[in-house]
GUBA-952464 format. One record per residue (C-alpha): residue in three letters; y, z, x. Coordinates in steps of 0.02 Angstrom, whole numbers, plus 32768, in hexadecimal, padded with zeros to 4 digits. Example, Ala and Ser with C-alpha at 12.3 -4.5 7.8 and 13.67 -1.06 7.14 Angstrom:
BEGIN
ALA7F1F81868267 SER7FCB816582AC 
//
This chain:
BEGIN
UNK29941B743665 UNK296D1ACD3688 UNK29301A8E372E UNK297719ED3768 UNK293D198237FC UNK29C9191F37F8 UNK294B188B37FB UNK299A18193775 UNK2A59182237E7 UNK2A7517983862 UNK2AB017D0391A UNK2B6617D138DD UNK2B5E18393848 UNK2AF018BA3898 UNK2B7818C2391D UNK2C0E18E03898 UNK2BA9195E3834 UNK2B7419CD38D3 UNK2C2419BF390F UNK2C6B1A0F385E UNK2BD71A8E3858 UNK2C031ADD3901 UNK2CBB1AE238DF UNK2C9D1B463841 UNK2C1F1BB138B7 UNK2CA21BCB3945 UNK2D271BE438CC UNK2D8A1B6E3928 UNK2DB31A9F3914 UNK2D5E1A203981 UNK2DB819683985 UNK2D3618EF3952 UNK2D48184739C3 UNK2D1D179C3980 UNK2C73173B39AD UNK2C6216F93A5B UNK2C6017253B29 UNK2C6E17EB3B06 UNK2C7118113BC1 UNK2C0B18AF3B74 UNK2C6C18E43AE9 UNK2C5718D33A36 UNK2CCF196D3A02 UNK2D5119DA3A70 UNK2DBE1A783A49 UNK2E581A963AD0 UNK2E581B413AE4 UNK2F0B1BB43B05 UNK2EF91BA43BB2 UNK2EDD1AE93BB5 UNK2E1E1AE33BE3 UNK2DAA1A753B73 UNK2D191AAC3B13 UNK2CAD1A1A3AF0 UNK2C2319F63A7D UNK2B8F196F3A81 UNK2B2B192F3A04 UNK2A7018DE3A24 UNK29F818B13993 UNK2957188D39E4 UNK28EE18A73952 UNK2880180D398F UNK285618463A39 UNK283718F13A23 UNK287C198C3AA9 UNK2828194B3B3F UNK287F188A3B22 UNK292E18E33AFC UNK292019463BAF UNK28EE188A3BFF UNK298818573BAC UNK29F218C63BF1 UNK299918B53CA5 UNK29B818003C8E UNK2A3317AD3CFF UNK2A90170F3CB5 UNK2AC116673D24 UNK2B6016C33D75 UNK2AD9174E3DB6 UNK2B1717D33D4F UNK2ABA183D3CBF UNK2AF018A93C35 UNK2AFB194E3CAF UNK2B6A18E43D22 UNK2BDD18B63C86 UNK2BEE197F3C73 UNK2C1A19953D14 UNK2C8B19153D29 UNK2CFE19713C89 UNK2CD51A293CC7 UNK2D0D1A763C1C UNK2D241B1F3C14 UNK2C7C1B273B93 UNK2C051A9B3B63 UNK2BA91AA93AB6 UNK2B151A453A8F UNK2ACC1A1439ED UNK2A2B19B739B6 UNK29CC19923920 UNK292219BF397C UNK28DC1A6D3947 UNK28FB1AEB39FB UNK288D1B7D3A1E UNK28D01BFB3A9B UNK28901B9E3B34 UNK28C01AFC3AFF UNK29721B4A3AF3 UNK297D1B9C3B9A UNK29371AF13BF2 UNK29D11A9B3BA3 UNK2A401B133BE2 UNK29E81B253C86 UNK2A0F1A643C8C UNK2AEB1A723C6F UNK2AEC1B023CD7 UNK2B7E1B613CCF UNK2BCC1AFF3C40 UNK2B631B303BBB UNK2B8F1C003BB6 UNK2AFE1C3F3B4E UNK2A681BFD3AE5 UNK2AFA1C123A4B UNK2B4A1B7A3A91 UNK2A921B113A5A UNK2A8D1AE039AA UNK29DC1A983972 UNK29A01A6E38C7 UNK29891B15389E UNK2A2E1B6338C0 UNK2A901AC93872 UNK2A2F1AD437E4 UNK2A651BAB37E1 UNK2B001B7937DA UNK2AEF1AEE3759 UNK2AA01B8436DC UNK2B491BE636E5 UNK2BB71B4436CF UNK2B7B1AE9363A UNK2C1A1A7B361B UNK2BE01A2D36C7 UNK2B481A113686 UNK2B7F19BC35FB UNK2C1119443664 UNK2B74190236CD UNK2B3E18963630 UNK2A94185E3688 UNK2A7D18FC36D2 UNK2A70195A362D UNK2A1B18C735CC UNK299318EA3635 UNK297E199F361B UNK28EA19FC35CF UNK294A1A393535 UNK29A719903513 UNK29111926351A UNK28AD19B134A7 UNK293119B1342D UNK293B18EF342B UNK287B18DB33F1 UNK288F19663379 UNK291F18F2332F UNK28B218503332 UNK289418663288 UNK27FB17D13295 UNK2777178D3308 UNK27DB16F43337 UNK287F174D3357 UNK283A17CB33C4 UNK27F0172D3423 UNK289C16FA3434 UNK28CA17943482 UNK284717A83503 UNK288916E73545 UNK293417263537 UNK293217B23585 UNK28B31757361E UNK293516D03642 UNK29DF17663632 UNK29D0175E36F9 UNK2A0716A8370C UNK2A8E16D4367F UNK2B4A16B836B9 UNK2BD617163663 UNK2C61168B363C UNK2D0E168E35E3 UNK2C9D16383554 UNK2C4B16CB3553 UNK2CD2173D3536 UNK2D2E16D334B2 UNK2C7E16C0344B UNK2C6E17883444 UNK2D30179C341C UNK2D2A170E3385 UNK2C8D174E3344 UNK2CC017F73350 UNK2D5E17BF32DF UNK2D0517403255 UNK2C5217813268 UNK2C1916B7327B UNK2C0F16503319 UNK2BE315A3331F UNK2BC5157133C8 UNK2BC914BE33D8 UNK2BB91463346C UNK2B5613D734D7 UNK2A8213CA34F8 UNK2A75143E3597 UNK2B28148D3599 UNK2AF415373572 UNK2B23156134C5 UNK2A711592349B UNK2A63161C3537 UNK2B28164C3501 UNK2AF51670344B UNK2A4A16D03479 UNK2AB6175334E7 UNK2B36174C346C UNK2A9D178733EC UNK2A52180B346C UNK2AFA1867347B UNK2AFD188E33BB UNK2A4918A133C2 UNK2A79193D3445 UNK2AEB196E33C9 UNK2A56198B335F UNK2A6118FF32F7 UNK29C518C732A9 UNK29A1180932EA UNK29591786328F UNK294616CB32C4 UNK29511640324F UNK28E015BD3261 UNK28DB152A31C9 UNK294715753147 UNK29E115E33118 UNK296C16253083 UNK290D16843118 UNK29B616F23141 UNK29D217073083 UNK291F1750306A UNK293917B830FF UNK29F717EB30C8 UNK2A0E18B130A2 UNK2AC318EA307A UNK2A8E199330DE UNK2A721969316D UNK2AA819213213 UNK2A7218673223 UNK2A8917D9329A UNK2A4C17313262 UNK2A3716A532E8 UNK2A2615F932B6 UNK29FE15863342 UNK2A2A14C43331 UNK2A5614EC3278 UNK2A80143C3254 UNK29FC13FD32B9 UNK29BB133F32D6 UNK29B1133C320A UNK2A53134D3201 UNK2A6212C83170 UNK29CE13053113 UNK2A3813B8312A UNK2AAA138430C6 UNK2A4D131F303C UNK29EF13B63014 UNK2A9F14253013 UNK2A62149A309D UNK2B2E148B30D4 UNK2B4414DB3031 UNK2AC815673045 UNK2B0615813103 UNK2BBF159130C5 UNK2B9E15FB3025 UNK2B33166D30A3 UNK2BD016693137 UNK2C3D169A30AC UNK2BDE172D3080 UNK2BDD1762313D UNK2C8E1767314D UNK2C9C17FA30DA UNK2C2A18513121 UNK2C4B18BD31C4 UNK2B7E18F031CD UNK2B56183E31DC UNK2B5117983274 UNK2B2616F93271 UNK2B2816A2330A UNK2B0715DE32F4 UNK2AF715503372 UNK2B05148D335A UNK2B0F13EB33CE UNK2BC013B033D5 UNK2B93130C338D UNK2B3413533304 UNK2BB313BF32C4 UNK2C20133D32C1 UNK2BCB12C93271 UNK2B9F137231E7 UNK2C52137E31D3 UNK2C7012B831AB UNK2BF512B53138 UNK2BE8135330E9 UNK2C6213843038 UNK2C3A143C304B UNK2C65143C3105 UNK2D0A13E330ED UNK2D411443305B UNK2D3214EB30B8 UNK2D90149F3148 UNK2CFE14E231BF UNK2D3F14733248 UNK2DE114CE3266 UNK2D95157E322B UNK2DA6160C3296 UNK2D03162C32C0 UNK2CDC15813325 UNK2CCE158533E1 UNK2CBC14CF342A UNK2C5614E134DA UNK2C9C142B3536 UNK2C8D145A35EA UNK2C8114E83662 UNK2D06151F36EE UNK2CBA150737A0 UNK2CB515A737D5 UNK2C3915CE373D UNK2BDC153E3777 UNK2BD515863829 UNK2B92163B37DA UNK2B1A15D23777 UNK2ABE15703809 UNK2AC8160A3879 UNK2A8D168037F2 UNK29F315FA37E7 UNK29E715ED38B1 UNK29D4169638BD UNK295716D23830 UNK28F216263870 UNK285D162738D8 UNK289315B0393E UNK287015C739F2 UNK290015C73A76 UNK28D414F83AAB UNK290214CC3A0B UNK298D154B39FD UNK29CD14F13AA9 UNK29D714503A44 UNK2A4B149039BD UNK2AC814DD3A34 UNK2ABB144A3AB6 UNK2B6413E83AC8 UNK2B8A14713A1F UNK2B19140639AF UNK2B3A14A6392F UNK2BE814523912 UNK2BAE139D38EB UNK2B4213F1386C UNK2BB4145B3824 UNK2C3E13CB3820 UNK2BBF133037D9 UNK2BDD12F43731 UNK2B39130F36F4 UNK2B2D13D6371E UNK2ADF14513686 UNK2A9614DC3699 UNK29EF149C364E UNK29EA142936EB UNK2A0714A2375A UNK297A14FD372D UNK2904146F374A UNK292B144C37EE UNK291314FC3828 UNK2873151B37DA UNK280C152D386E UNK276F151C3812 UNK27A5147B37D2 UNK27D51442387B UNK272D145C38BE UNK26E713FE3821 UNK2734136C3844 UNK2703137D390E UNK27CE13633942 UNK27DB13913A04 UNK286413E53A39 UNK28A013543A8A UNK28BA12DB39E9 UNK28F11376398A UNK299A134C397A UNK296E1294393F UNK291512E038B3 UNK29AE1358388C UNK2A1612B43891 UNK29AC1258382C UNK299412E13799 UNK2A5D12EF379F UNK2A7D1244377E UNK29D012253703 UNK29DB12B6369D UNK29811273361E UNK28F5123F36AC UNK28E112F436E3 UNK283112E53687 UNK27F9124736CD UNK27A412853766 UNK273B12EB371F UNK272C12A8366C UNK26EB120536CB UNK269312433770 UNK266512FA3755 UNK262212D13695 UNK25B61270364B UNK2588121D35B2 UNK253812BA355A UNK25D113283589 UNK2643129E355E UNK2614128934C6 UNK2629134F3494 UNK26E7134434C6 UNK26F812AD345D UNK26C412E833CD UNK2727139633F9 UNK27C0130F33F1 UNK279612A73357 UNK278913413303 UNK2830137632FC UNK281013CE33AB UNK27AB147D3354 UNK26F31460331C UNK267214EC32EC UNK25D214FE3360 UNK255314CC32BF UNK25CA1414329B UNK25C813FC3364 UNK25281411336C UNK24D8139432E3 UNK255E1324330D UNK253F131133B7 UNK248913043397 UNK24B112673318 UNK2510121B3387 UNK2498120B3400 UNK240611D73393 UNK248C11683353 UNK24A010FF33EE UNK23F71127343F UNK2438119334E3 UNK23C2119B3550 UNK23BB123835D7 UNK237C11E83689 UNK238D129236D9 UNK2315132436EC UNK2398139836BB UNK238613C435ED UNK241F13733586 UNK23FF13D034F4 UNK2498141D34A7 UNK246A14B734DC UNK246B14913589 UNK2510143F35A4 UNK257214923516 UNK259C152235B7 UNK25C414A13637 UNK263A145935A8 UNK269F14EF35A6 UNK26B515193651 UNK2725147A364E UNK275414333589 UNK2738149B3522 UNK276B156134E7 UNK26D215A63498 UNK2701161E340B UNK268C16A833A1 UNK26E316C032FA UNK26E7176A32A8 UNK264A17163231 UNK25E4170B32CB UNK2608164732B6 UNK264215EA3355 UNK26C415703377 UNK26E715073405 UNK27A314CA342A UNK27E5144F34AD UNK280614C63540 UNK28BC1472355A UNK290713EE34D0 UNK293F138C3558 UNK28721345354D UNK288C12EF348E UNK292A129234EB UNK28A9124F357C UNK2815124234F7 UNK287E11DA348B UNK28DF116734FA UNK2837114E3540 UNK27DB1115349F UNK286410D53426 UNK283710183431 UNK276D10373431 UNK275A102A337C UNK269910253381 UNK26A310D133FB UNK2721111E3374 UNK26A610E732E8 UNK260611323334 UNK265311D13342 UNK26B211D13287 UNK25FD119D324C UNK25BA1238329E UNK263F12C4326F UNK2652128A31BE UNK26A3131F317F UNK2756135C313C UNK279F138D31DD UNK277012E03229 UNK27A2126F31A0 UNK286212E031B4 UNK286012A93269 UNK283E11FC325E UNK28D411F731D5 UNK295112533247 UNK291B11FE32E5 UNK296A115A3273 UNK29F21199322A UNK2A2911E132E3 UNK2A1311343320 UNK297C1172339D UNK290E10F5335D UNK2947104732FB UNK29591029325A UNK28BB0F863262 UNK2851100A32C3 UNK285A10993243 UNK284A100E31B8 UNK27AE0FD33207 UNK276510813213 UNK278D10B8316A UNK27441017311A UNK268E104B317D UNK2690110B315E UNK26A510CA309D UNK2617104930B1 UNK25AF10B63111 UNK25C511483071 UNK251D11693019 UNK2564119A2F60 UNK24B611C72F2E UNK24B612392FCD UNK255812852FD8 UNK255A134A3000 UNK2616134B3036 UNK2677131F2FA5 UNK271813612FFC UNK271412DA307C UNK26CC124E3010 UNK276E12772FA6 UNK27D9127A3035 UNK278D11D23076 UNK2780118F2FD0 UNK285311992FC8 UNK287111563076 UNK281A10AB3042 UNK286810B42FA1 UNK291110B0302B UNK28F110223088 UNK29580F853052 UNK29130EEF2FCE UNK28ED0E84304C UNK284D0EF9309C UNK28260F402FE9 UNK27570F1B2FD2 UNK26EC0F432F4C UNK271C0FEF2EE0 UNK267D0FFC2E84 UNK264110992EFF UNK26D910E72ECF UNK26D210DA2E2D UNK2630111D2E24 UNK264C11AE2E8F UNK26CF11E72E23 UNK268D11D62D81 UNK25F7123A2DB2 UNK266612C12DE5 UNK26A812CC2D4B UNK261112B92CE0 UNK25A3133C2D58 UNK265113C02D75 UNK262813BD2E38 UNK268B14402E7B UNK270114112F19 UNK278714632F6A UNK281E13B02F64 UNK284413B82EC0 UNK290B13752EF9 UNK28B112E82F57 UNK284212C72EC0 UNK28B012B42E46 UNK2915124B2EB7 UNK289411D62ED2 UNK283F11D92E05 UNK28E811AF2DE3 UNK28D811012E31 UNK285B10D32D97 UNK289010D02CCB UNK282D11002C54 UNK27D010512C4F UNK278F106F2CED UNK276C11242CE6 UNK273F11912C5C UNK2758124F2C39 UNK26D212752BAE UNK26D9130C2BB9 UNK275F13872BC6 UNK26FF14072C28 UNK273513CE2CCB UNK27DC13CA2C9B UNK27D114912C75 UNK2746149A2D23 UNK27E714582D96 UNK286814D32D42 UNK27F1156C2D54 UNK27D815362DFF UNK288715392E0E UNK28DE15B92EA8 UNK298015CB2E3D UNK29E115692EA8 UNK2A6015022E3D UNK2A3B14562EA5 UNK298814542E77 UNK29C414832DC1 UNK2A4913E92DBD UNK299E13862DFB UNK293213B82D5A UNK29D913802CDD UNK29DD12E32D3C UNK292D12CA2D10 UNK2933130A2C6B UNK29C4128D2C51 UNK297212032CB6 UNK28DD11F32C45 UNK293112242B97 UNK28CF12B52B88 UNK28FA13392AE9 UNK288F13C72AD1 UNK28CA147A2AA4 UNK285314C32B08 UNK287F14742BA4 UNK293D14AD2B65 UNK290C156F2B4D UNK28B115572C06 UNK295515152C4D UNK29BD157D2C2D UNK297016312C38 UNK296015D62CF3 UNK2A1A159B2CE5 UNK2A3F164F2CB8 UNK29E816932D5B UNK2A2D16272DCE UNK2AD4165E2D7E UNK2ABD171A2D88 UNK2A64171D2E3A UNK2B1316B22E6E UNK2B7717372E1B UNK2B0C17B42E65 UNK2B4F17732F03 UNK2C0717692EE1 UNK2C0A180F2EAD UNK2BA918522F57 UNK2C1A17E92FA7 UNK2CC518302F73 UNK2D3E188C2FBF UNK2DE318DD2F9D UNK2E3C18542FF0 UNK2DED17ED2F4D UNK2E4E18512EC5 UNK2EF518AD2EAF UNK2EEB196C2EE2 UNK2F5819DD2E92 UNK2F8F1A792EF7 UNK2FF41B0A2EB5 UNK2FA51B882F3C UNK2EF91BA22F98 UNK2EB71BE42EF8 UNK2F111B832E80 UNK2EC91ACC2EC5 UNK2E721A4C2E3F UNK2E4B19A72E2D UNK2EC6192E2DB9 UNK2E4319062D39 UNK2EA4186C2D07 UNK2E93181C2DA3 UNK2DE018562DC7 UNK2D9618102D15 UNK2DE617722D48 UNK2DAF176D2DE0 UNK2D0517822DA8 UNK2D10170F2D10 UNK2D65168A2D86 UNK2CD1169D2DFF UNK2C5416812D67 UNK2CC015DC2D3B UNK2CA115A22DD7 UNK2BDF15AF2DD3 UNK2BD515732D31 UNK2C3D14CD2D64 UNK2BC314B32DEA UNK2B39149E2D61 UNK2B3713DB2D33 UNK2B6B13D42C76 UNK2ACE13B02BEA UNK2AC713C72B53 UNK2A3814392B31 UNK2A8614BA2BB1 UNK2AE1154E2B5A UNK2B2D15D82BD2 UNK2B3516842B98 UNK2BBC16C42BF8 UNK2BBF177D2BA9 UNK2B0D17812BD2 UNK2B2F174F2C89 UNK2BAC17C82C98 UNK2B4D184E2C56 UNK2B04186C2D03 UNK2B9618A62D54 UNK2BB419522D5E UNK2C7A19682D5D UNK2CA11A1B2D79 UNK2C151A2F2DFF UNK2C60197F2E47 UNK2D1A19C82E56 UNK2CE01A6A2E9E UNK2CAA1A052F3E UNK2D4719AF2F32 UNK2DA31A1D2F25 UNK2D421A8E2FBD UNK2D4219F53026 UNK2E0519CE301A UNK2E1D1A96303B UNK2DCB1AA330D7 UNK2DE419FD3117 UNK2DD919EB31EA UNK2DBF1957323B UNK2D32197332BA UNK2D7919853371 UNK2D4C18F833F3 UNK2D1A1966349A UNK2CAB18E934F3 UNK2CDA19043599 UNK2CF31867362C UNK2C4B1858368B UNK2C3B18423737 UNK2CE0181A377A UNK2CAA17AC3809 UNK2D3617B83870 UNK2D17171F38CD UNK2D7D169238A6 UNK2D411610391C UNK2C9E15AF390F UNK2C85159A39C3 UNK2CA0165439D7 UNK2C17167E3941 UNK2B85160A39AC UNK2BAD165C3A52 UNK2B1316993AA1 
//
């Protein structure tokens, strides 16, 4: 049995559970009445003989027994208290719930106080007989989607099904912020389509909520006992994780991301589709994606894979473009209410009904909302009560200001500089980069600390955190710091955009992969202009050491980006040059070998020269068996005239890999609707081996055709399609078409708020 405090429901919903809990207890229906002036009634039953029974709700969690009896003491500006109220309606029995724990005493000075109304200390309902009756009526406990979210048993189950360090870390936040979580109609149309396709992409506007709507979507499955697993960089990370057996859910946050272009260059689209394929077969399997709505355009412009599989129009996209007003109203309420703030600032909000220019302003998110009732922010930035609804306006109509206060005032150079280099580095940077980096940087420029108060890194890093950054410890025991909201990268960059030498300094300073993939996005997304990214590019390659290089992965990567620029800013090539020929004479080992070969490819053989044919067969063994990094190594090989039966043999045994690992795949990945069944009776069912060899060899065709054509490749086919294992292969086939049941949707509506007026929701 799980004991609930009810803590993580607003006002309202404790009201509509109690309300349901005590007509299942009474065996009788109460009528629930929408938000507002009660007049002392939250539910009522008519009896036969015409008489009222009444119920009222109170969750006083805050103020503890002795501030719920003041309460009820207290008389409002018409004189009259909550006693009075009962009076005044004289029902035939009043029934009083709260979400306090009662003892015996506390129980009889209630009913002491609604003498003779309340009947006997049955007719009291505290937070241990609601949660008595909660243990014999689990389907309630399931509609109450917060409610059980929150429960010992879910949450224990959810970590169990964290499957690593940093998705259990995802959790924990999860689960911490499920009390300011609103259940919408997008909410109920993401858990039907996903429940049909097994994919969601969520796409939608900065701030608008699709990344809170996909982590509940994820935590319901995760209560299903799905295993959960949160992709961070790269699709590979959900195919290492993949097993057939078992129950997975893979989330992929921002899967496009600000690299959107670079995405696509490297044919991650492709990897992403050939995985979503592979999902929609199987019913043990989620994935849950999100992207910005501009992004994912802009994806689906540029992107062959994307277009050809029509995923614009596919059944498994839900576009987030605005929410109704009444989920706006639960959403600031739900925040108001959870808040700390104290009644004065309360006052301000429901002055004139403030609540309603909120909820009704252009600029409203949920992300916003959450700023400007974080009390501990408030205080930060000294805002008296008095100006606090200048500062509401003034984050409303700025959102991208929402930093500036205290990115300017409460901040200084030390801390600034963390958050910047947070930004610049693609918003995620580990604790070990942060650290030298920020300790460059300030040798770099010659900071000086005028306070008494220690700036090491050490000493700010935790006042960093409380207000940029999320400080995560990895399953490694590594840590990782990530902007605390991505609405800070829009403020950090609008801010610095035109401050080339500011950009520079920090570039200079991260000089690594992750960096140099920024800066390139942050051009090709127009967030900086072309002449500044030109400019910095042209002194990161200056400022390269080639007899000191340790990061041949971003020298590469940097290397290709000058190659880019146009004729006109082209400088001297020698450094390149250089750099790659020792590469190829020394066989350093890197992880680019697509962005390599890209940029060796910008040199003949006059300029560069392959001596020896070692590092041809070093690239192909360090090859993942991934056919775009094989077309790469052909292009070389073609590029440079090389012909060398070695390299040949080395080829294709990889050629033949890649090709069985892809078959591998198809095979896993078929179903009965794939191939014609044949079915005389239940035990007289088989597979049309026609149509399955075809299927199969058509498949194989279609691997082998995505294989660039050269001729020192020669396919095996028979040797390919020795791995398949036919008879075992129609078994399942024939099993799966046999006993074929679609799984059963029963996610039940959550919290049917009954009101349907906003003014009526913010009554007091």
């Amino acid at each position: 049995m799980t004991d609930y405090d009810f803590s993580i429901l607003n006002d309202k919903e404790f009201e509509n559970i109690s309300i349901e809990l005590v007509s299942i207890n009474k065996e009788k229906r109460f009528e629930r009445f929408k938000g507002g002036r009660d007049g002392g009634i939250d539910g009522r039953f008519y009896s036969n003989n015409g008489k009222q029974e009444v119920i009222q709700c109170k969750h006083y969690l805050g103020t503890g027994f002795s501030g719920l009896i003041t309460s009820l003491k207290k008389k409002n500006a018409n004189g009259i208290n909550e006693i009075d109220k009962v009076s005044n309606l004289n029902p035939e029995k009043y029934i009083f719930t709260t979400s306090l724990p009662l003892s015996a005493e506390n129980k009889k000075t209630i009913k002491d106080l609604f003498k003779p109304f309340i009947k006997n200390d049955n007719d009291i309902y505290g937070q241990e007989d609601l949660n008595d009756i909660l243990s014999q009526h689990s389907k309630i406990e399931e509609k109450y989607y917060k409610l059980w979210i929150s429960s010992t048993t879910v949450l224990k189950r959810m970590f169990n099904n964290a499957i690593n360090g940093r998705s259990e870390a995802l959790v924990e936040e999860i689960k911490d912020n499920t009390k300011y979580y609103v259940i919408t109609e997008n909410h109920n149309k993401a858990l039907k389509k996903i429940n049909n396709t097994n994919i969601i992409i969520i796409a939608g506007e900065p701030g608008i909520g699709k990344t809170t709507l996909a982590e509940h979507i994820a935590l319901y499955y995760i209560e299903k006992d799905f295993e959960f697993y949160d992709i961070e960089n790269s699709i590979n990370e959900a195919e290492n994780i993949f097993n057939r057996e078992k129950k997975q859910v893979f989330y992929f946050d921002d899967f496009l991301g600000s690299n959107y272009l670079e995405a696509i260059e490297s044919k991650k689209d492709s990897h992403i589709m050939r995985f979503i394929e592979r999902i929609k077969k199987d019913k043990k399997k989620r994935f849950i994606l999100t992207s910005r709505t501009n992004i994912f355009n802009q994806g689906i412009l540029l992107s062959d894979t994307f277009s050809s599989k029509n995923i614009k129009n596919t059944e498994f996209i839900i576009k987030i473009d605005s929410l109704k007003d009444m989920d706006k109203a639960r959403i600031l309420y739900n925040h108001i209410w959870h808040s700390d703030l104290s009644e004065e600032y309360k006052d301000v909000l429901y002055y004139e009904k403030r609540y309603i220019k909120i909820i009704k302003h252009k600029n409203f998110n949920p992300r916003i909302i959450s700023f400007i009732t974080n009390m501990e922010r408030i205080k930060k930035e000294k805002v008296p009560s008095n100006d606090y609804w200048t500062y509401i306006v003034s984050k409303l109509e700025n959102p991208k200001d929402i930093w500036k206060n205290t990115f300017d005032k409460q901040s200084d150079e030390f801390t600034r500089s963390l958050v910047i280099l947070t930004v610049l580095n693609g918003n995620k940077i580990n604790e070990t980069k942060l650290r030298d980096s920020f300790n460059q940087y300030n040798k770099l420029i010659g900071l000086q600390n005028p306070s008494h108060i220690s700036k090491e890194f050490d000493s700010i890093i935790e006042e960093v955190v409380k207000y940029f950054l999320n400080r995560t410890q990895n399953y490694d025991k590594t840590i990782e710091y990530t902007l605390f909201n991505p609405s800070i990268a829009d403020f950090i960059l609008f801010r610095y955009q035109k401050d080339n030498d500011k950009l520079l300094l920090f570039y200079k300073v991260l000089n690594n992969i992750d960096s140099i993939n920024e800066l390139f996005s942050l051009k090709n997304s127009g967030k900086i202009d072309e002449e500044t990214y030109y400019q910095i590019v042209i002194e990161l390659y200056k400022n390269i050491d080639i007899l000191k290089i340790t990061n041949i992965d971003y020298v590469i990567k940097l290397f290709l980006m000058a190659e880019m620029i146009p004729a006109k800013k082209i400088f001297d090539k020698k450094k390149t040059v250089f750099f790659l020929q020792n590469i190829i004479d020394n066989f350093k080992s890197f992880q680019l070998i697509d962005t390599f070969v890209t940029l060796i490819t910008y040199y003949d053989e006059d300029e560069l020269t392959i001596r020896n044919n070692d590092f041809i067969l070093e690239l192909i063994d360090n090859l993942g068996g991934d056919e775009n990094d094989i077309n790469k190594i052909i292009e070389l090989i073609k590029h440079f005239d090389i012909n060398d039966k070695k390299v040949n043999e080395e080829l294709n045994l990889e050629i033949h890999k890649c090709l069985e690992y892809g078959l591998d795949n198809v095979i896993t990945d078929m179903t009965s609707d794939d191939v014609e069944i044949e079915s005389l009776s239940y035990e007289e069912t088989f597979v049309n081996d026609d149509d399955f060899d075809s299927v199969i060899k058509d498949n194989l065709e279609e691997l082998i055709n995505s294989i660039d054509s050269f001729e020192g490749i020669s396919i095996d086919k028979n040797s390919i399609l020795s791995i398949v294992d036919y008879e075992r292969k129609k078994e399942d086939l024939v099993y799966s078409y046999l006993n074929n049941s679609s799984d059963e949707y029963d996610h039940k509506d959550v919290i049917s708020n009954s009101t349907d007026n906003i003014d009526d929701l913010f009554e007091r």
